[in-house]
Residue frames as qw, qx, qy, qz and C-alpha x, y, z in Angstrom:
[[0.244, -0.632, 0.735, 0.040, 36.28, 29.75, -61.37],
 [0.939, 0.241, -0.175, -0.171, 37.15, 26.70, -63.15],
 [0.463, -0.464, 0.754, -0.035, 38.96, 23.28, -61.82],
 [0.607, 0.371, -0.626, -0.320, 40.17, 20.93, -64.15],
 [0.830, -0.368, -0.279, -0.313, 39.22, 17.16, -63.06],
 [0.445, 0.189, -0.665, 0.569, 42.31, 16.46, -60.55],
 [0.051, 0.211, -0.389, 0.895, 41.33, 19.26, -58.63],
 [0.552, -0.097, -0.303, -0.770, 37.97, 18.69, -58.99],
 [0.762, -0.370, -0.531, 0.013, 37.69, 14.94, -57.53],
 [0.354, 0.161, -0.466, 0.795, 40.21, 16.39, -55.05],
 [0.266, -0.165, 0.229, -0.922, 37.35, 18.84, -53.64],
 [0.756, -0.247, -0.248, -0.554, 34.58, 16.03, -53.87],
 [0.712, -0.228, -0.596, 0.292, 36.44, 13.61, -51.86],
 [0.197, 0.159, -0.412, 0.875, 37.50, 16.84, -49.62],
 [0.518, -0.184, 0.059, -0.833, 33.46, 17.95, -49.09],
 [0.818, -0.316, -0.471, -0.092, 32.52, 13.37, -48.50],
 [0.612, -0.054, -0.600, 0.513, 35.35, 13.61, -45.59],
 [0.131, -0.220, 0.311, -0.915, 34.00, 16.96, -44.32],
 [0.704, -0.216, -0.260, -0.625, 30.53, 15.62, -44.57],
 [0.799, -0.162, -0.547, 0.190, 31.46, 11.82, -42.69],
 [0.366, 0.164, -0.464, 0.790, 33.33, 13.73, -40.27],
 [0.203, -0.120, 0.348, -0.907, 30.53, 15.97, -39.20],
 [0.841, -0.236, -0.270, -0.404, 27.94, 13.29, -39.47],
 [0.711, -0.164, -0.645, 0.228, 30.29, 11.13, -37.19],
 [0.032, 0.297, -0.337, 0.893, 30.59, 14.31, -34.77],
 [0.447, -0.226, 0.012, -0.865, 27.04, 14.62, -34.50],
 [0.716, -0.234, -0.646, -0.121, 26.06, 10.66, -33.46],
 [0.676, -0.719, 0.051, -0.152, 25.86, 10.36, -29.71],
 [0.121, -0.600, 0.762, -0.211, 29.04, 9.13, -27.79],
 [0.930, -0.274, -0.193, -0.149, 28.87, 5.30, -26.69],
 [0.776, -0.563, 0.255, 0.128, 30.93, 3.77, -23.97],
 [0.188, -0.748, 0.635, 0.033, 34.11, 2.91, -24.55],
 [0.400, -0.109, 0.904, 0.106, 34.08, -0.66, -23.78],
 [0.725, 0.487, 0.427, -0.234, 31.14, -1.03, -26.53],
 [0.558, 0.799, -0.188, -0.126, 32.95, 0.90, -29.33],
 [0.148, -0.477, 0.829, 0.251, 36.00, -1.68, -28.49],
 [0.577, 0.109, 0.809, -0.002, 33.86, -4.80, -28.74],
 [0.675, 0.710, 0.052, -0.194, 32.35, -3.19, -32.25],
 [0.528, 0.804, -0.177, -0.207, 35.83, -2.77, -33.48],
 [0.259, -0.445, 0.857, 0.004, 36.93, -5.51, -32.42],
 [0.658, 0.457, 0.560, -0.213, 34.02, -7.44, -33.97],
 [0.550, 0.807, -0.010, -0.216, 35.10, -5.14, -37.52],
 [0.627, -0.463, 0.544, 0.311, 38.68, -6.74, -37.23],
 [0.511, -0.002, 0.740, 0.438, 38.62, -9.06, -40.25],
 [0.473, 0.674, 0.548, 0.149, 36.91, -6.35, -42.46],
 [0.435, -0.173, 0.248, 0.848, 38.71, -4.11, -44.62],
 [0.194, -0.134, 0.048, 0.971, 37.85, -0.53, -45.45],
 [0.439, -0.070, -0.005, -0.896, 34.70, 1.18, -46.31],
 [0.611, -0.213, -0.757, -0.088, 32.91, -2.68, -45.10],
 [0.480, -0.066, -0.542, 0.686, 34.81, -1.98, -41.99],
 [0.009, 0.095, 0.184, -0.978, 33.05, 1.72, -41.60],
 [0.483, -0.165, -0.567, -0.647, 29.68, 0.25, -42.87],
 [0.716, -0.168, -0.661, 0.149, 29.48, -2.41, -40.53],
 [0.349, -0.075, -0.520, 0.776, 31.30, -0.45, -37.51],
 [0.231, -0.178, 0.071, -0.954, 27.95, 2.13, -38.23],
 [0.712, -0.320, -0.410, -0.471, 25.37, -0.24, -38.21],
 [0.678, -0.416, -0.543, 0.270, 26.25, -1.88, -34.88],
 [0.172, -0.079, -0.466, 0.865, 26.94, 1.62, -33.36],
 [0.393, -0.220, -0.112, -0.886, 23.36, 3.01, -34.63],
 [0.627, -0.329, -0.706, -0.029, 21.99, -0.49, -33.39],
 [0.378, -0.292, -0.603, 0.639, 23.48, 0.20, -29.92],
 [0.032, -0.002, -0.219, 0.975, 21.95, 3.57, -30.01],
 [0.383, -0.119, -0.493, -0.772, 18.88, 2.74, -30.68],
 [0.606, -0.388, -0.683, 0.125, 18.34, 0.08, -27.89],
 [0.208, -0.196, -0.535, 0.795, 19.28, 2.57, -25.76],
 [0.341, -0.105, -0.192, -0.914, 16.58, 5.21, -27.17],
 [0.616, -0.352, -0.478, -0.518, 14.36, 2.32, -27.00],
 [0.491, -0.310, -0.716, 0.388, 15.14, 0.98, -23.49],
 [0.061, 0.147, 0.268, -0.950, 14.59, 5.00, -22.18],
 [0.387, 0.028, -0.369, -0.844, 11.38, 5.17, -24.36],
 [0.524, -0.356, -0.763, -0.126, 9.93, 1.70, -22.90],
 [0.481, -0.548, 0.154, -0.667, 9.66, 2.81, -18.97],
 [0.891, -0.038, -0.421, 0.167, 11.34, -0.10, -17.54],
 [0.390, -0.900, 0.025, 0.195, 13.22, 0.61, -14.86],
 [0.265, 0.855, -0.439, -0.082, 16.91, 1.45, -15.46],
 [0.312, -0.357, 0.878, -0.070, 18.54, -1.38, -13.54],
 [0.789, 0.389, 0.369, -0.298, 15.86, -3.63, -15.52],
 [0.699, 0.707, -0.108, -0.004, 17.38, -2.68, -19.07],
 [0.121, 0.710, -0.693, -0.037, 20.95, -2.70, -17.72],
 [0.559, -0.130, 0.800, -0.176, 19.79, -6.73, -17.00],
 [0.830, 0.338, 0.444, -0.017, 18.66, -7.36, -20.24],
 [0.273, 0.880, -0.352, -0.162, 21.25, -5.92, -21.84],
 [0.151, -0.483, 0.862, 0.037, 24.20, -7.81, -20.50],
 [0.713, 0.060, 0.698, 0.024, 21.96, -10.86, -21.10],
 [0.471, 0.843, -0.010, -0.258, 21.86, -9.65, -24.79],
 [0.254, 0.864, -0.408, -0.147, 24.98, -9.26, -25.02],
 [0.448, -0.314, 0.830, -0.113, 25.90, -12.55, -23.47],
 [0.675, 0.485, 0.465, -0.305, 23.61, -14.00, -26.02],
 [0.578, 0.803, 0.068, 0.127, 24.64, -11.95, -29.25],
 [0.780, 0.048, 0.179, 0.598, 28.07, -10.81, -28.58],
 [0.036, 0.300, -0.196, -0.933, 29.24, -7.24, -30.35],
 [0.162, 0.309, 0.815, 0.462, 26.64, -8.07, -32.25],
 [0.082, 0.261, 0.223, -0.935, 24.14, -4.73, -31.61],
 [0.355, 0.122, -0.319, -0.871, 21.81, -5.07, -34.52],
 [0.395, -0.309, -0.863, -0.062, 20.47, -8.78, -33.06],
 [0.171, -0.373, -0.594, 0.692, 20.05, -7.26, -29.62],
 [0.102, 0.069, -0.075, -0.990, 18.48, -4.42, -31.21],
 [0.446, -0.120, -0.738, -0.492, 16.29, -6.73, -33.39],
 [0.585, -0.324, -0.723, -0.174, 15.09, -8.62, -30.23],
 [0.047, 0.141, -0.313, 0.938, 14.80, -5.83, -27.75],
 [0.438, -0.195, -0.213, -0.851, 11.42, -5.55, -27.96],
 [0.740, -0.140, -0.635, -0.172, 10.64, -8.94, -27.55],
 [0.408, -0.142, -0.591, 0.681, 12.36, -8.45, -23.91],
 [0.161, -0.150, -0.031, -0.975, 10.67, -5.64, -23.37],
 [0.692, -0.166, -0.290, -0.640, 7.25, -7.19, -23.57],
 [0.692, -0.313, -0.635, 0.140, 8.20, -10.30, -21.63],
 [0.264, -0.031, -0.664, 0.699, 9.48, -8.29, -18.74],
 [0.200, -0.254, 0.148, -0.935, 6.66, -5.87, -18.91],
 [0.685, -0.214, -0.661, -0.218, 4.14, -9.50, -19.20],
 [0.554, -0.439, -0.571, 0.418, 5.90, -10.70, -15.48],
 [0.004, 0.094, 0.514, -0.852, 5.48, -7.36, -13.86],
 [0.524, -0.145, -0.268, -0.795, 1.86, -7.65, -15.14],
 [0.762, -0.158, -0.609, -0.152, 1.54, -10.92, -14.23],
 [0.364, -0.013, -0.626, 0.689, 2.87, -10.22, -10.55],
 [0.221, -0.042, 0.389, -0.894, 0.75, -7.79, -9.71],
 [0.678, -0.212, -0.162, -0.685, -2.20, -9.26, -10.65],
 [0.751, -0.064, -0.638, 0.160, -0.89, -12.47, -8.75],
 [0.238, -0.215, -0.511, 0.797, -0.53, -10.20, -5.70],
 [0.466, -0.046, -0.097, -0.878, -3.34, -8.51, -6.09],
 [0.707, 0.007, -0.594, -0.385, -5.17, -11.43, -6.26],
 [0.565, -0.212, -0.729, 0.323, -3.57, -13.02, -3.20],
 [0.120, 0.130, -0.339, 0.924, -4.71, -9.60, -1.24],
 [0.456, -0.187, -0.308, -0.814, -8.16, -10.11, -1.99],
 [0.218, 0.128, 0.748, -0.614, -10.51, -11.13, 0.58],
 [0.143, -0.392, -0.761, -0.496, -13.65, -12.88, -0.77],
 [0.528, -0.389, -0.053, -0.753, -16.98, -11.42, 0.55],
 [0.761, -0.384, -0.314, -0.417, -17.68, -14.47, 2.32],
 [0.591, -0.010, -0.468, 0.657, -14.33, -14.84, 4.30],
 [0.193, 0.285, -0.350, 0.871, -14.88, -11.45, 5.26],
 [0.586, -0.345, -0.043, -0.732, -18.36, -11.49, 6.33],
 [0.878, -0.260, -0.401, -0.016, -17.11, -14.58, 8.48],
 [0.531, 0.360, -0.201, 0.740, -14.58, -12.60, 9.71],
 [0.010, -0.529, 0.050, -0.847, -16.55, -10.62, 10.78],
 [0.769, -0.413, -0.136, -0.468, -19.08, -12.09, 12.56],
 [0.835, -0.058, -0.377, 0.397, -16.27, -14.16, 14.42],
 [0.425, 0.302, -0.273, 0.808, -14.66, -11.01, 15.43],
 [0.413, -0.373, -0.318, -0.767, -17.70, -9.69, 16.81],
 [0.854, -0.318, -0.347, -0.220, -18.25, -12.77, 18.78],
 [0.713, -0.175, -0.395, 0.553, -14.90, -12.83, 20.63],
 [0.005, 0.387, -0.202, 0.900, -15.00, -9.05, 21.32],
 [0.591, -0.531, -0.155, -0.588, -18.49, -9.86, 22.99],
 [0.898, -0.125, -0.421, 0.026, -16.79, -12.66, 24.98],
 [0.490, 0.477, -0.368, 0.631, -14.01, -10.97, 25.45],
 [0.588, -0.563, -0.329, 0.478, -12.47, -9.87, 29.42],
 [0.500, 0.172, 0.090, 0.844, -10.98, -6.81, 27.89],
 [0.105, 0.577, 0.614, -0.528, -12.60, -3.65, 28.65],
 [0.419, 0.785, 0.453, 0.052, -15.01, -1.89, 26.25],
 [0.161, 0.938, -0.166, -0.259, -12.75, 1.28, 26.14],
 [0.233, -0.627, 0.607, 0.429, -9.70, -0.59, 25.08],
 [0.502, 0.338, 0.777, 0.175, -11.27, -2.50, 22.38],
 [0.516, 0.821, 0.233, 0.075, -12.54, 0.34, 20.59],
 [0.415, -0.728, 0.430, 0.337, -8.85, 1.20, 20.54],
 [0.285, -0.333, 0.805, 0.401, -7.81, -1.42, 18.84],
 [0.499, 0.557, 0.662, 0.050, -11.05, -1.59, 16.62],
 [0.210, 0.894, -0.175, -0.354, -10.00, 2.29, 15.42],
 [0.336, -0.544, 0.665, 0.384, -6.39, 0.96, 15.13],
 [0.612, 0.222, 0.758, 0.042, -7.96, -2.48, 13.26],
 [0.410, 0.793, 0.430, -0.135, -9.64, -0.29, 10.69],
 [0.308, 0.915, -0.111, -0.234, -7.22, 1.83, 9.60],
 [0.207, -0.559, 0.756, 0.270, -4.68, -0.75, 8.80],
 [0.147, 0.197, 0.931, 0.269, -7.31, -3.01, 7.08],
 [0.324, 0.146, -0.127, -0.926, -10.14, -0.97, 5.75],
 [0.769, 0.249, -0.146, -0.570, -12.76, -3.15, 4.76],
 [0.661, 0.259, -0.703, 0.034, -10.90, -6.26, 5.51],
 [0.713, -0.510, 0.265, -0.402, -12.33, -8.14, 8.72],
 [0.910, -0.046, -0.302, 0.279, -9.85, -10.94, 7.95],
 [0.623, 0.266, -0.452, 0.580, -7.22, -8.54, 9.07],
 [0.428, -0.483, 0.244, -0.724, -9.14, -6.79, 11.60],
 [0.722, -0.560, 0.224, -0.339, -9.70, -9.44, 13.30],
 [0.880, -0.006, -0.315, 0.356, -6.29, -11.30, 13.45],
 [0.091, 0.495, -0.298, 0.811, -5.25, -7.61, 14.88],
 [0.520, -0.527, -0.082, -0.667, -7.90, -7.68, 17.16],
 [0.956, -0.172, -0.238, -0.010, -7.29, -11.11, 18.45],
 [0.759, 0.001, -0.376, 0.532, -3.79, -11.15, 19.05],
 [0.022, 0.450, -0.325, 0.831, -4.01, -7.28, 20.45],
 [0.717, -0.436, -0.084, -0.538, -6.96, -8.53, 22.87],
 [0.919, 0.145, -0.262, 0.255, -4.08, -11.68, 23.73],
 [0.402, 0.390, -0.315, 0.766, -1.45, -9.15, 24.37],
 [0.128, -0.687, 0.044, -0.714, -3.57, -7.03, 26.45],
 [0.810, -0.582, -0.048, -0.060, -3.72, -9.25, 29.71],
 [0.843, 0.072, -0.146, 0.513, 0.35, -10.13, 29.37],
 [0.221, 0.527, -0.122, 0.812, 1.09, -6.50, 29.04],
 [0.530, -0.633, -0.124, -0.550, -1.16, -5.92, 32.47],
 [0.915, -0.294, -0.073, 0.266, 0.74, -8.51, 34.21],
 [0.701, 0.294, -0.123, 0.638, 3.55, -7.25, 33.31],
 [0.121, 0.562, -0.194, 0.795, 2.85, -3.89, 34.91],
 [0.741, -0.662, -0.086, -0.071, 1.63, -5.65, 38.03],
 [0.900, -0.237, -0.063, 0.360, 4.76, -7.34, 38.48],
 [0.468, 0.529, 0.094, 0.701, 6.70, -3.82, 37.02],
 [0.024, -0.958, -0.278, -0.065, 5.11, -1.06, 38.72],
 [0.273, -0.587, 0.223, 0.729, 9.11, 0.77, 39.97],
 [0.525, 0.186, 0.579, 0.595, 9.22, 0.66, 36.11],
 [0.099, 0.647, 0.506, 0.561, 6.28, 3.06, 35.50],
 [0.284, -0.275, -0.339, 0.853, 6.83, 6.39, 36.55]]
């Protein structure tokens, strides 16, 4: 078959609009309110600018998202550094995009830097604890309390502070504290206890 050149550009501009079309099919969706602020951002440009522009700030946006899912931040995390982004850059998509990363890395920095700052404050030197101990030790021996209810609260002590005789013995103390009040109490109580 043979098309003479009318017909001819006719079918190549007919097979670019099929082609744009199903390449704009296939991009993801984006919100709403984004794909106003883009094309409201593409106002003052005029035709195939306009559709240049309107792609690059929609593949930007898609891309932060890809990369905010792809970092392991939490979700509510990235929807905070968006909006600052955006507060920042505007419709702009391809700045945010640009300096994503850079967020990224600071937030992941302070949650690095937190934990080892907690950590850190959890840690019990060796020589607190081995004063700790020996202190605890010494008021249990002193102690009025009787032997069976102490190891009670030495089991108890232990499994809420493993290896940590600072908190074993601020448990210990204040449960050894408690334990005469609570006795009173069931002198002065007894209809109470059936």
């Amino acid at each position: 078959m043979v098309y003479k050149g009318g017909n001819m550009k006719k079918l190549i501009l007919l097979g670019m609009a099929i082609l744009s079309i199903g390449a704009f099919a296939a991009r993801e969706a984006i919100p709403e309110d984004v794909e106003k602020i883009i094309t409201k951002s593409a106002q003052t440009l005029d035709g195939s600018e306009k559709i240049r522009y309107k792609n690059w700030q929609i593949d930007s946006y898609l891309r932060m998202e890809k990369l905010g899912k792809e970092s392991g931040i939490p979700a509510n995390e990235f929807e905070r550094i968006k909006h600052k982004l955006r507060v920042m850059y505007g419709a702009n998509f391809a700045k945010q995009y640009q300096v994503l990363p850079d967020e990224i890395r600071d937030y992941n920095e302070l949650v690095e830097r937190v934990k080892k700052e907690t950590a850190k404050n959890l840690e019990v030197s060796e020589e607190k604890n081995n004063l700790a101990k020996a202190e605890m030790e010494k008021n249990i021996s002193v102690s009025k309390v009787p032997a069976e209810v102490i190891e009670i609260y030495k089991e108890t002590a232990e499994k809420l502070y493993s290896e940590n005789y600072v908190g074993q013995k601020a448990y210990i103390d204040a449960s050894m504290e408690e334990y005469f009040k609570i006795i009173e109490f069931i002198k002065n109580n007894k209809n109470l206890i059936k």
